[in-house]
C-alpha positions in Angstrom: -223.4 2.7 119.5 -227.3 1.4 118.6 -226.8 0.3 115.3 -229.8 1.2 113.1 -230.7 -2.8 111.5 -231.9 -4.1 108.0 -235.3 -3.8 109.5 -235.8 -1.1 109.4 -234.8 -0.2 106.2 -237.3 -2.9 104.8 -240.1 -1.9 107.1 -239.6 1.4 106.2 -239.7 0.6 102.6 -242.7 -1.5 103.2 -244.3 1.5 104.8 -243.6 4.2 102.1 -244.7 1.7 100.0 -248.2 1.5 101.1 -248.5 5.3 102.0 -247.6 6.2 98.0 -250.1 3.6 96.9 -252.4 5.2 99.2 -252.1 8.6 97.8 -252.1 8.0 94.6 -255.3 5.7 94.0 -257.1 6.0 97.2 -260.5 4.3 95.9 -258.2 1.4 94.2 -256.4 0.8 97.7 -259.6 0.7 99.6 -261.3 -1.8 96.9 -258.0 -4.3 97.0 -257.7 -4.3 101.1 -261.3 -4.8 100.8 -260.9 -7.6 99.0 -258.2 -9.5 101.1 -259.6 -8.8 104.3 -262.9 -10.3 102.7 -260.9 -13.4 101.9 -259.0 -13.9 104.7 -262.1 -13.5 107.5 -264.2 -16.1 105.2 -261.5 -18.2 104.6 -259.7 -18.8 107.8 -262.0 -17.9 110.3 -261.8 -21.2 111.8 -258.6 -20.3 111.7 -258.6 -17.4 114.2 -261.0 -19.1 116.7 -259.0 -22.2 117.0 -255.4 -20.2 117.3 -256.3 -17.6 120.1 -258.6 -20.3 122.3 -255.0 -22.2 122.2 -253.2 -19.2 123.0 -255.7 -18.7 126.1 -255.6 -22.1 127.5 -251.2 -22.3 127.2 -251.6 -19.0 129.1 -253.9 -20.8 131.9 -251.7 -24.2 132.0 -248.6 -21.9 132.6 -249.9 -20.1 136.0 -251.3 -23.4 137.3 -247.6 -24.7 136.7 -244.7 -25.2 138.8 -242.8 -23.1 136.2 -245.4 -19.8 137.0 -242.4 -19.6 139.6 -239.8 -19.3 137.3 -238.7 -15.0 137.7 -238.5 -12.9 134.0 -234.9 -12.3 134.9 -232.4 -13.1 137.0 -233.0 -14.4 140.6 -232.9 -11.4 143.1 -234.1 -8.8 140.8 -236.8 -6.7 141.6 -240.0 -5.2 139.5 -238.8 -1.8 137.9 -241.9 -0.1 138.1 -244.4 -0.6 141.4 -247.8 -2.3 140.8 -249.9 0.3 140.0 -247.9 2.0 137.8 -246.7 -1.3 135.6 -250.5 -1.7 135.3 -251.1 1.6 134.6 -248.4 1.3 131.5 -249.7 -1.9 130.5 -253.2 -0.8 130.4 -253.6 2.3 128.6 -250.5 0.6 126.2 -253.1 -2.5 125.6 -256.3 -1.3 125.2 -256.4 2.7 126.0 -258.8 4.8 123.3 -260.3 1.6 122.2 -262.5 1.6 125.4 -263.2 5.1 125.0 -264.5 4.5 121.6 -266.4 1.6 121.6 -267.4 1.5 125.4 -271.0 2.5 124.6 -270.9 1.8 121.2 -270.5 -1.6 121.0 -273.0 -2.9 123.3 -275.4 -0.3 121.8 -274.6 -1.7 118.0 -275.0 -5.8 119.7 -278.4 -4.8 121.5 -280.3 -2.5 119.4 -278.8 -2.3 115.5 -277.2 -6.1 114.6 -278.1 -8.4 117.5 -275.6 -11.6 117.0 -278.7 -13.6 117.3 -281.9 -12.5 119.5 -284.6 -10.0 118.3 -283.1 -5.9 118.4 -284.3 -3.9 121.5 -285.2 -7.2 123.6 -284.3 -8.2 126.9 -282.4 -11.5 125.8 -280.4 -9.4 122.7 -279.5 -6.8 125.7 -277.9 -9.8 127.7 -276.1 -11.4 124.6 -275.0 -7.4 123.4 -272.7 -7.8 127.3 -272.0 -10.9 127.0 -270.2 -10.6 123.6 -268.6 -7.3 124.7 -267.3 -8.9 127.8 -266.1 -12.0 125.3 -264.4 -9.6 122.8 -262.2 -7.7 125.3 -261.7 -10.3 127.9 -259.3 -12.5 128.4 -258.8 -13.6 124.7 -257.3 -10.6 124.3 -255.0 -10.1 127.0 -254.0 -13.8 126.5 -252.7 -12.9 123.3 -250.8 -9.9 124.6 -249.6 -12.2 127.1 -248.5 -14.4 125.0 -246.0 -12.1 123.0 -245.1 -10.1 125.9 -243.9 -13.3 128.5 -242.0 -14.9 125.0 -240.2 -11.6 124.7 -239.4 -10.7 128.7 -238.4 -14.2 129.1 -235.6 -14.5 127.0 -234.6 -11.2 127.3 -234.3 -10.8 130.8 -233.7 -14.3 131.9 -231.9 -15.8 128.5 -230.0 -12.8 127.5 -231.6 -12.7 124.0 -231.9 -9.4 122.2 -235.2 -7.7 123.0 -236.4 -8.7 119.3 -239.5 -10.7 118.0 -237.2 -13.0 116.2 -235.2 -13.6 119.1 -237.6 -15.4 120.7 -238.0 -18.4 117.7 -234.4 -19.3 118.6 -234.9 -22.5 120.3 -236.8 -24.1 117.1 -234.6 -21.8 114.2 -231.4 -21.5 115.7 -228.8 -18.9 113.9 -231.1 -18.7 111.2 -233.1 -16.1 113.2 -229.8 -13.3 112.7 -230.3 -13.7 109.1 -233.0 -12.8 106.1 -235.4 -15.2 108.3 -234.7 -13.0 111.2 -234.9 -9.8 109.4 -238.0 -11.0 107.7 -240.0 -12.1 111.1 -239.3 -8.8 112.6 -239.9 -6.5 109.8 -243.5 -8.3 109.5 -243.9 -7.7 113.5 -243.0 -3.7 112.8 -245.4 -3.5 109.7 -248.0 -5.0 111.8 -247.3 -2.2 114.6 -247.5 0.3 112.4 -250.5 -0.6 110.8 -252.2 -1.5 114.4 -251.2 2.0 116.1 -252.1 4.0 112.6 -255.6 2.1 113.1 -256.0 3.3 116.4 -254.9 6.8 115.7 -257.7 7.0 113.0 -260.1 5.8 115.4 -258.8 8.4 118.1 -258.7 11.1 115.7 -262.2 9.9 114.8 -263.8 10.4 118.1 -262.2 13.7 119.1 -264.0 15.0 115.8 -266.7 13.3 117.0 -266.6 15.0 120.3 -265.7 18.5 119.7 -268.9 18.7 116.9 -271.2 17.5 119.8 -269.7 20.2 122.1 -269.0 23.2 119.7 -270.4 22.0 116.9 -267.3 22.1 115.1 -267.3 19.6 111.0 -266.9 15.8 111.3 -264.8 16.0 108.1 -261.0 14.6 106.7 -259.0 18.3 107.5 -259.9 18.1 111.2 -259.0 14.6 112.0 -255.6 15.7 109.7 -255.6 18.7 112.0 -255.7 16.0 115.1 -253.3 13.6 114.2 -250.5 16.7 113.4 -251.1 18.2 116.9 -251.7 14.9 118.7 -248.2 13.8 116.8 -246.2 16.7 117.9 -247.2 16.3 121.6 -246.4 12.6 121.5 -243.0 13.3 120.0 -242.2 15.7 122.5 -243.3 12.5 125.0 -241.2 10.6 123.5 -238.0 12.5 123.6 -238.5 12.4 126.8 -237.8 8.4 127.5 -239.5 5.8 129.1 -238.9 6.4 132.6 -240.9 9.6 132.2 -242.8 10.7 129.3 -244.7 6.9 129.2 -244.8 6.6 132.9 -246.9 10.4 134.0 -249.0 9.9 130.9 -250.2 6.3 132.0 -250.3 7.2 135.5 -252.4 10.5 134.1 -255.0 8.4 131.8 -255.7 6.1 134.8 -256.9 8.8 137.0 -258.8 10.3 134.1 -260.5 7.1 133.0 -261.6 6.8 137.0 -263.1 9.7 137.2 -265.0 9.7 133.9 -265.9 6.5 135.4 -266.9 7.3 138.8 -268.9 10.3 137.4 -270.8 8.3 134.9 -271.3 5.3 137.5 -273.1 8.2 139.3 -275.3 9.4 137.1 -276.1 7.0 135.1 -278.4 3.8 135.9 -276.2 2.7 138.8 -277.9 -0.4 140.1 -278.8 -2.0 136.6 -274.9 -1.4 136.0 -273.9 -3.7 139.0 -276.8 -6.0 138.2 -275.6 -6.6 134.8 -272.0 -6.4 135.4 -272.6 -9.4 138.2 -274.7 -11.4 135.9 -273.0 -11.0 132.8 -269.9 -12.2 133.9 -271.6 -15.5 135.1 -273.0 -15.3 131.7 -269.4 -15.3 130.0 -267.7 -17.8 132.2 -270.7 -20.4 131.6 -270.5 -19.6 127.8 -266.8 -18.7 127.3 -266.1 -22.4 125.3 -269.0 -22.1 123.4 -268.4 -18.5 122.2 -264.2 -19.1 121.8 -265.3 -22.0 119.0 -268.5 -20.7 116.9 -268.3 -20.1 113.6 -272.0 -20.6 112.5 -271.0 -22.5 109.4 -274.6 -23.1 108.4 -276.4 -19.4 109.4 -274.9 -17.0 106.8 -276.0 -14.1 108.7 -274.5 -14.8 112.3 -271.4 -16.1 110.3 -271.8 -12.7 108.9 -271.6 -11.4 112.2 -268.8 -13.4 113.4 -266.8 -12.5 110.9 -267.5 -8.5 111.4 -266.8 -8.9 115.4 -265.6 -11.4 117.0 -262.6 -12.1 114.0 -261.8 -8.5 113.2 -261.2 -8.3 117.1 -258.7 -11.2 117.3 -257.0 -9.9 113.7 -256.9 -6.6 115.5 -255.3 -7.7 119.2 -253.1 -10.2 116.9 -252.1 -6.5 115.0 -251.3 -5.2 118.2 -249.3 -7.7 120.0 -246.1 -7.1 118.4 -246.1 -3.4 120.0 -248.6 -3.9 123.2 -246.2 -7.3 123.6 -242.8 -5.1 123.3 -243.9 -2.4 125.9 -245.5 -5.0 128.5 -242.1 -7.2 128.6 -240.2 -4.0 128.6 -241.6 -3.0 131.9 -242.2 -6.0 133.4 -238.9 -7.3 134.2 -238.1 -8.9 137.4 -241.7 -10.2 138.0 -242.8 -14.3 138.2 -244.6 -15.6 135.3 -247.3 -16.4 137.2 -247.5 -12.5 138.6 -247.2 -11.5 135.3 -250.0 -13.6 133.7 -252.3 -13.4 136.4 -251.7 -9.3 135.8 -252.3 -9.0 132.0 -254.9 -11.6 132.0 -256.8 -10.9 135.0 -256.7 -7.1 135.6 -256.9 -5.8 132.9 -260.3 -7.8 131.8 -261.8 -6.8 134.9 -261.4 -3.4 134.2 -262.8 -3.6 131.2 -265.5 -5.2 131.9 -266.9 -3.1 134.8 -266.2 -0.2 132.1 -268.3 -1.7 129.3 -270.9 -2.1 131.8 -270.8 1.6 133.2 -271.0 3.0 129.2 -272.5 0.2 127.9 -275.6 0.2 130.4 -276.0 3.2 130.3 -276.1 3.7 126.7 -278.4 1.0 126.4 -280.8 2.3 129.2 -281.4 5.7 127.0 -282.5 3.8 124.3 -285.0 1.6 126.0 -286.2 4.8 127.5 -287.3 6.0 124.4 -286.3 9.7 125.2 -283.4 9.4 122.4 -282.5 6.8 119.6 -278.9 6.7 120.1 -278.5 4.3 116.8 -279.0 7.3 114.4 -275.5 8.5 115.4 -272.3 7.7 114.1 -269.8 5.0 116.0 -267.7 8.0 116.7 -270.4 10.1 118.4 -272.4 7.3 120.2 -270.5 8.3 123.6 -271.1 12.0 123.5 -274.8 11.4 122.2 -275.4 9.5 126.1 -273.1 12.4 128.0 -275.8 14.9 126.2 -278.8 13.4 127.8 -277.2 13.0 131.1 -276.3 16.0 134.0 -272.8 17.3 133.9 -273.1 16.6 130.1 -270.2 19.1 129.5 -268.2 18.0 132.1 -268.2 14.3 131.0 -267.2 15.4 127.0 -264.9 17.6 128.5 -262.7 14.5 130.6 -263.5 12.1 127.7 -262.1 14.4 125.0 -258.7 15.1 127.3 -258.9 11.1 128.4 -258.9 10.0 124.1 -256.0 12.6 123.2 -254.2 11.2 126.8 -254.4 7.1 125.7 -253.6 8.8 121.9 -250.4 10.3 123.3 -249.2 7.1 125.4 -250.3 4.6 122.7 -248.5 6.7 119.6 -245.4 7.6 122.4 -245.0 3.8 123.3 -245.3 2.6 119.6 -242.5 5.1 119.1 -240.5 3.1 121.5 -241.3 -0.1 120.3 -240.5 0.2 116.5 -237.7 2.3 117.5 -236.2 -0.6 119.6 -237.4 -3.5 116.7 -235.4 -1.3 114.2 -231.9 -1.0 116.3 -231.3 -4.8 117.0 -233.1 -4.9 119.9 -231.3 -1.6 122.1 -233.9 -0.6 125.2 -232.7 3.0 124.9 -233.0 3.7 120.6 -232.2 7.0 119.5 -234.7 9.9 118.7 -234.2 9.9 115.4 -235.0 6.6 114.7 -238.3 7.0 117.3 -239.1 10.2 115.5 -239.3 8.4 112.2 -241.4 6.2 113.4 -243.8 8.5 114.9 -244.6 10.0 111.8 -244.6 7.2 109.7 -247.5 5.5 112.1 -248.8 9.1 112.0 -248.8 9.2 108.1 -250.3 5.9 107.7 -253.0 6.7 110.2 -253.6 9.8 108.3 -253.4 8.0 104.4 -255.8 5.0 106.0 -258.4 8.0 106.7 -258.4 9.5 103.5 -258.4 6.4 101.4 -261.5 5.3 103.1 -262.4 6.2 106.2 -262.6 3.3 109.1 -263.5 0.3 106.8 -259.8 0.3 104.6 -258.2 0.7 108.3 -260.3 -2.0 109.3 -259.6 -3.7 106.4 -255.7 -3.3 107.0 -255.0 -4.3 110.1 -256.6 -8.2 109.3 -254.7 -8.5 106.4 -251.2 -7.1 108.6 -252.9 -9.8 111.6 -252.4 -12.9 109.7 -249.0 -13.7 108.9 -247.6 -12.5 112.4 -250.2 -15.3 113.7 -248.2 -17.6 112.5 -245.6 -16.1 113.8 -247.3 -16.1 117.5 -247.7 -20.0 116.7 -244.1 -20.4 116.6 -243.0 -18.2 119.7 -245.5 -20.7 121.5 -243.6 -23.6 120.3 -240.5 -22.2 121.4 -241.8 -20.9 124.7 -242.9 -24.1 125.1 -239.6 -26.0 124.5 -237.3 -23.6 126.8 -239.6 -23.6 129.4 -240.2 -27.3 129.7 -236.7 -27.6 130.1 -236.4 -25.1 132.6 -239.2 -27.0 134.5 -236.8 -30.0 134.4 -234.0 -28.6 135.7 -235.9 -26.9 138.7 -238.0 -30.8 139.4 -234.5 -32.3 139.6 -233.1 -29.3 142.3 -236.1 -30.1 144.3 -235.4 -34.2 144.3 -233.4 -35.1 148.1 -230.0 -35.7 147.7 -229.7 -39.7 148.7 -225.7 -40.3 150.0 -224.1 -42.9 148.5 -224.0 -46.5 150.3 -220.5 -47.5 151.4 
């Protein structure tokens, strides 16, 4: 039987917790996350910047290793899934409606409203808008995925361990990890899924609003995104009754074909050339500058630092908030594969697809406002993407797939975090029960829908630093332990390689 465990009791606790506070003095929870995530980003910054360019470069030594050989399971075994589909899974689980909603934002806010250095609206400020978009959802991120998701499918596949975040401190705690230290590690990794899905789900709800006023003019108010996030929740549910092997595996299949044909229509309509100029010279831009950006903090220029602290640090707090869960899923479906397959598949792929697609919207975006025939910056975040569909041809058509592509990645990300907490809360079992995953899913759905009304994006964007920063700790000490077991594993496979010499008589 899958024993429900003392995490989730406390996580749920912690939850509840949280969600009263949040309905009872909305303005007063805003004000104190506020507050924190004020302190945190000024304080340990440095702090941030230093951890994930670590967590990148462990990630590169490891492929170039002999132990990228070593199989995440037992020899023999085969991948579960086929390639496309495991990255299918991985990438709509790892980045899915954030692309949607910032793919023309983002560069649009860089170039044209707060430039992380250059002048607004100039040629050098449009350069530096890709290459910090490219920086921000490169291969930091998916190293720090990686990271969580190799600690987790190693030692559950090849050491046996439970599929649990504190399974994987073992080698440095010991026993202690099946006690309160244990329970402790992994109800901080469930509170940080919670609060990184829920931050997500705002966002999503966000930008359907967004959409549907643009195409039927319909309020950009509370009771619709509430609306969105109860219908979006039922349909995940019903996604996630289903299991795994299907509910997960037609709706990632289904959000990669809609994200390439959104793509493939707006690569054809919209500035195509420029895209592939800037695409090819941006990403010379972010390899030749990748050190220097991993590593500034502008200590001395307040407003960069400003900047910094706004970008660059919310972004690692927020892929940090999402590693638990994005970590989980990848190592769930990722068994039988080499670490070096695996790396070179979450690091690799995944950034190149993003990148091409941050070109595509971002180009675009930014090409309509040099043009001068609309000033895309008076629109809200949420709205920036159907604002460039509505000056383009097919307008309708575009909203239309990137309305359906949003609730799609909203589904699998919501159905997967279901999956995830459900499997941190029963000691580790990869088949929990639907009750426990429909808890879950409305818990993630209530948080998502108190962070809203308490105050909008800035209190979720305030919440998931604050949830980021102890589980990076955390991510410190599964790359210690990582480390250890793996370095002994590398010994043992140097010393099968060395010729047997016979003994002289």
């Amino acid at each position: 039987m899958r024993k429900i465990s003392h995490v989730f009791w406390y996580s749920a606790a912690l939850v509840l917790v949280a969600v009263i506070f949040g309905v009872a003095a909305p303005k007063t929870f805003e004000q104190i996350t506020a507050n924190i995530q004020s302190f945190i980003t000024s304080t340990f910054g440095w702090y941030y910047l230093i951890i994930v360019s670590v967590i990148v470069l462990f990630c590169i030594l490891l492929i170039f290793s002999p132990i990228g050989a070593v199989k995440l399971g037992k020899p023999g075994e085969k991948p579960d899934y086929s390639t496309p589909t495991w990255f299918a899974m991985l990438f709509s689980a790892g980045m899915g409606i954030g692309l949607v909603f910032w793919g023309a934002a983002e560069p649009l806010s860089h170039f044209a409203i707060n430039p992380a250095s250059e002048e607004a609206g100039s040629s050098q400020a449009l350069k530096e808008s890709m290459r910090y978009t490219f920086f921000h959802w490169g291969i930091h991120a998916w190293a720090i995925y990686a990271l969580v998701a190799l600690a987790l499918a190693y030692y559950k596949f090849r050491k046996d361990e439970p599929g649990l975040i504190s399974a994987t401190l073992t080698p440095i705690l010991g026993d202690k990890v099946k006690g309160p230290i244990g329970h402790l590690i992994d109800t901080i990794a469930v509170f940080a899924t919670v609060v990184g899905v829920a931050t997500t789900l705002g966002f999503g709800a966000s930008q359907i609003n967004g959409g549907l006023s643009y195409l039927f003019g319909i309020p950009i108010n509370f009771t619709i995104q509430l609306l969105i996030i109860v219908i979006v929740t039922v349909l995940f549910m019903i996604s996630a009754m289903s299991g795994l092997g299907k509910g997960i595996k037609i709706l990632s299949n289904t959000n990669m074909a809609l994200a390439v044909l959104l793509l493939a229509l707006m690569l054809f309509v919209g500035p195509t050339l420029l895209i592939f100029n800037l695409f090819t010279d941006t990403i010379g831009s972010y390899l030749s500058n990748i050190v220097k950006m991993s590593f500034q903090i502008a200590p001395l220029e307040e407003s960069q630092r400003s900047w910094i602290n706004g970008w660059t640090i919310f972004y690692w707090a927020w892929w940090i908030s999402w590693s638990p869960f994005v970590g989980i899923f990848i190592a769930r479906v990722s068994k039988g594969r080499t670490i070096r397959e695996f790396l070179i598949g979450t690091l690799v792929m995944p950034a190149l697809v993003s990148f091409f697609w941050f070109s595509v919207f971002g180009v675009s975006a930014m090409d309509l406002q040099m043009s001068g025939t609309i000033d895309l910056t008076k629109n809200a975040t949420e709205e920036v993407l159907f604002a460039v569909f509505s000056e383009l041809p097919w307008s309708t058509v575009l909203s239309f797939v990137a309305i359906t592509l949003i609730g799609t990645f909203f589904i699998t990300s919501a159905d997967s975090a279901t999956f995830v907490l459900g499997m941190q809360t029963t000691n580790g079992s990869l088949t929990p029960p639907n009750r426990v995953k429909l808890t879950w899913g409305i818990a993630q759905s209530l948080v998502a829908i108190i962070l809203l009304y308490s105050g909008g994006l800035t209190a979720l964007q305030n919440a998931l630093i604050i949830a980021a920063f102890p589980f990076s700790i955390i991510m410190i000490l599964m790359m210690v332990s990582l480390y250890k077991s793996l370095s002994q594993e590398r010994k043992q496979i140097l010393k099968s390689l060395r010729p047997h010499r016979p003994h002289k008589k």
